[in-house]
C-alpha positions in Angstrom: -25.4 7.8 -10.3 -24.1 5.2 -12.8 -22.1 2.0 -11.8 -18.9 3.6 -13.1 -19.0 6.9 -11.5 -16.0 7.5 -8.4 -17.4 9.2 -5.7 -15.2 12.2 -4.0 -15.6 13.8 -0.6 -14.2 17.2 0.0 -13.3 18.0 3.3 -13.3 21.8 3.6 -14.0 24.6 6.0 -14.0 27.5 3.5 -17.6 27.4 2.1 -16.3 29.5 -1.1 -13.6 27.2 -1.7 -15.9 23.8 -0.8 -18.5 25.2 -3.0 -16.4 25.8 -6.2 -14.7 22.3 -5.9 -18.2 20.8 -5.2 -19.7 22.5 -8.7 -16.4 22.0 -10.5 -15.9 18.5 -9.5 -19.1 17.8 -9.9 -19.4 19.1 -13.4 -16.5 17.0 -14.2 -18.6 13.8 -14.0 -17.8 12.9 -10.6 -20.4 12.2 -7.5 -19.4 14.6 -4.8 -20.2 14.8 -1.4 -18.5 17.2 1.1 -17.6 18.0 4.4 -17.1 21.4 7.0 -15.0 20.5 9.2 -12.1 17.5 9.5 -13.9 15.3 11.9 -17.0 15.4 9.8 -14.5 14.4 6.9 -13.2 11.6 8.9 -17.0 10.2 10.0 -18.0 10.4 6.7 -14.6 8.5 5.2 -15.0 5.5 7.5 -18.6 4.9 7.4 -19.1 5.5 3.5 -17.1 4.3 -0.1 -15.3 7.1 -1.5 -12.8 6.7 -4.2 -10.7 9.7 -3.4 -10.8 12.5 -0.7 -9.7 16.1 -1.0 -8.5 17.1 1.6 -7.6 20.7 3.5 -5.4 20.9 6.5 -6.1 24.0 8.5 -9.5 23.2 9.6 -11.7 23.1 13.0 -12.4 19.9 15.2 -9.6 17.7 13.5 -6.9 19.5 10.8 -6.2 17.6 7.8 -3.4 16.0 8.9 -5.1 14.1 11.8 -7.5 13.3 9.6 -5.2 11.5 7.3 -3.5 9.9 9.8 -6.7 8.0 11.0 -7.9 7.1 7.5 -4.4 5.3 7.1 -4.3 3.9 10.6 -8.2 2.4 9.5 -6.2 0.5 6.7 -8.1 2.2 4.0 -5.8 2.5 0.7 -8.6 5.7 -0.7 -6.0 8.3 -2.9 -5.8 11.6 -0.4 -5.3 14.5 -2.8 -4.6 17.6 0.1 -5.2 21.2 -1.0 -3.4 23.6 1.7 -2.3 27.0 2.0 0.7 25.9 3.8 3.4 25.3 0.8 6.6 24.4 2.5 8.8 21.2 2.5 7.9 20.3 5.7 4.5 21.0 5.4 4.3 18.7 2.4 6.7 16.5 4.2 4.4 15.8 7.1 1.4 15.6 4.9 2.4 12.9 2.9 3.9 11.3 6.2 0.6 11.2 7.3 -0.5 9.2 4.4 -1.3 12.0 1.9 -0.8 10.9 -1.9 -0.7 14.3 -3.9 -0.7 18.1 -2.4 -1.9 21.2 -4.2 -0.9 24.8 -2.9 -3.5 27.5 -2.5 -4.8 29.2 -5.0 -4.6 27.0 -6.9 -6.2 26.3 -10.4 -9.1 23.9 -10.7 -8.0 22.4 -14.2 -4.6 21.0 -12.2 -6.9 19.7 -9.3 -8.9 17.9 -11.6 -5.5 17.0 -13.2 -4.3 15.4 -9.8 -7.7 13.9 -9.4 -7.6 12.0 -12.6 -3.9 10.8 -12.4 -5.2 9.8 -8.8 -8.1 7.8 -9.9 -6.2 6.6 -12.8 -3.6 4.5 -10.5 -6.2 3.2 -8.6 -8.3 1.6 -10.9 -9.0 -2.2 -10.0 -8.7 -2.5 -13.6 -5.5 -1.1 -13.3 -4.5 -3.6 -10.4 -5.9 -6.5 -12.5 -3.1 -5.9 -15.5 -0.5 -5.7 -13.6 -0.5 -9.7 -13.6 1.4 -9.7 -16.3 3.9 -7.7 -14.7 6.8 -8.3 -12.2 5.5 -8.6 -8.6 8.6 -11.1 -6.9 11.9 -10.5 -7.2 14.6 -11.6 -4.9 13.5 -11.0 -1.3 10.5 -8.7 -2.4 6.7 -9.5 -2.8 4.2 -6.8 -4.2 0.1 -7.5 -3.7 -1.9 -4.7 -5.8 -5.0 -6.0 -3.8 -3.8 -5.1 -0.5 -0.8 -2.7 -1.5 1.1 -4.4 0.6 4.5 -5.9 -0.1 6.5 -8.8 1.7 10.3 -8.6 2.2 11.9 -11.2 4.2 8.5 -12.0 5.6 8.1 -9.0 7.0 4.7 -7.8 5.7 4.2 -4.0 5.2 1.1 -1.9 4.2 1.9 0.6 2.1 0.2 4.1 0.4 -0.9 3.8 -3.3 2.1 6.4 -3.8 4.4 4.2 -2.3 3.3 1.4 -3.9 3.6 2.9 -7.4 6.5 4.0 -6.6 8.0 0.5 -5.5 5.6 -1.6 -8.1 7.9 1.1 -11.0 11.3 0.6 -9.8 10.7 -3.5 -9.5 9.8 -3.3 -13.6 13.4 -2.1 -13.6 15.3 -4.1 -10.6 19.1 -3.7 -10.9 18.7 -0.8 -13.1 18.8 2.6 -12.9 15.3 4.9 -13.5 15.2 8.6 -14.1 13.5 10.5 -11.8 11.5 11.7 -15.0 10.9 8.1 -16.1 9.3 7.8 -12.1 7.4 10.9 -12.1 5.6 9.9 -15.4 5.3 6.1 -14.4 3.6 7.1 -11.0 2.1 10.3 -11.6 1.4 10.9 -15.1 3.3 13.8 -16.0 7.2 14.7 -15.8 7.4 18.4 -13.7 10.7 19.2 -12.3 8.2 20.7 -9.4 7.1 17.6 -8.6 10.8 16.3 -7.8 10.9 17.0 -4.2 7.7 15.3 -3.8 9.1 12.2 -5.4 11.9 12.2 -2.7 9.5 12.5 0.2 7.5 9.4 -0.7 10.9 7.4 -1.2 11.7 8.8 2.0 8.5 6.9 3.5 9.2 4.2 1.6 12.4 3.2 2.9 11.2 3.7 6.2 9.3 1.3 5.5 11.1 -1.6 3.5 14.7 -1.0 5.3 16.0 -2.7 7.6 18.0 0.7 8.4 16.3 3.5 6.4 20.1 5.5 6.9 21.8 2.5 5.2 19.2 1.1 2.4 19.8 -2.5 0.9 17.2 -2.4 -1.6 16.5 1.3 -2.5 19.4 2.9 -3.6 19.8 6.5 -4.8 21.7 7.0 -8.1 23.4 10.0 -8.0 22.7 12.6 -11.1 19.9 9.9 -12.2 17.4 9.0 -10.3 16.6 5.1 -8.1 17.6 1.3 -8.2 16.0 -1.4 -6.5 17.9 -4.3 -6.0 15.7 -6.8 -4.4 18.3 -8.6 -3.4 19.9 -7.6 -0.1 23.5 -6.5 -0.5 23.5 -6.9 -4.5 
């Protein structure tokens, strides 16, 4: 294994499934390692150094969900990409509640897993991280730390996902103006897919909660009806 290459652990019960991600993964230039069952995904993700985790959610011992919430509650920041057969809102809702960053529908098709794995890996580069020193990172009452994803708001420190902190670090290249929810989607994610709209609104969802005084009643985070989000970091503006 090569200095560069990001290691993945798939967390899966079904052997056929665990098997072709493990080969096609693999084949993709990645290290893999894998798991059968959640709490043997969970073991594995706080005693080793992964740099992503794919992640099922009906599984035996701990589901997927569970899992997620204790690799968040350990403070690790690793990009959780979840692959379910459970497709609804809520599903994907409590998912990414949990601290999930991306979510896949079974069957799905390998080439968009490896899609969402790359986009994944992509934002969470150090290198990444590094250039965005250039960038905006305090305005008004807000303080973004690509280090620690954290941010700072009125000296209330908050850990964030790497979602939620691309999703925040994209509107504050913007503050006080308006930005697409296609402008977002292709900031954060890569790629604009109307699909993926939905998502967007759940992570801003558990972003206010975060950053709001009164997630009901944002000050910062405003929606833009028709268009997309404004951050003003300025409370009140």
């Amino acid at each position: 294994m090569t200095g560069t290459q990001k290691r993945i652990l798939i967390v899966d019960d079904d052997d056929e499934i665990r098997e072709l991600l493990e080969f096609d993964v693999a084949q993709s230039g990645y290290f893999v390692d894998t798991a059968r069952d959640g709490l043997e995904g969970l073991n594995k993700a706080l005693n080793n150094s992964y740099d992503l985790i794919l992640l099922d959610v009906m599984m035996p011992k701990m589901n997927g969900f569970d899992v997620a919430k204790n690799i968040r509650q350990a403070k690790l920041a690793i990009p959780i990409l979840m692959l379910t057969a459970k497709g609804t809102i809520d599903d994907k809702t409590e998912g990414f509640d949990c601290g999930a960053d991306d979510y896949l529908v079974k069957p799905f098709d390998i080439q968009e897993v490896l899609l969402r794995i790359r986009v994944l890996l992509r934002r969470n580069q150090v290198e990444d991280k590094t250039a965005l020193s250039d960038e905006i990172l305090s305005a008004g009452d807000i303080q973004i730390f690509p280090e620690t994803l954290e941010c700072i708001i009125v000296n209330k420190k908050t850990k964030l996902t790497p979602t939620e902190f691309e999703i925040l670090y994209s509107l504050m290249q913007h503050f006080n103006q308006p930005v697409t929810l296609a402008t977002l989607l292709d900031e954060v994610w890569g790629y604009d897919s109307n699909e993926d709209v939905r998502m967007l609104r759940v992570h801003v969802g558990g972003l206010r909660n975060k950053i709001e005084p009164d997630s009901k009643n944002p000050k910062y985070l405003h929606t833009v009806t028709n268009v997309g989000y404004k951050l003003t970091p300025f409370a009140g503006e």
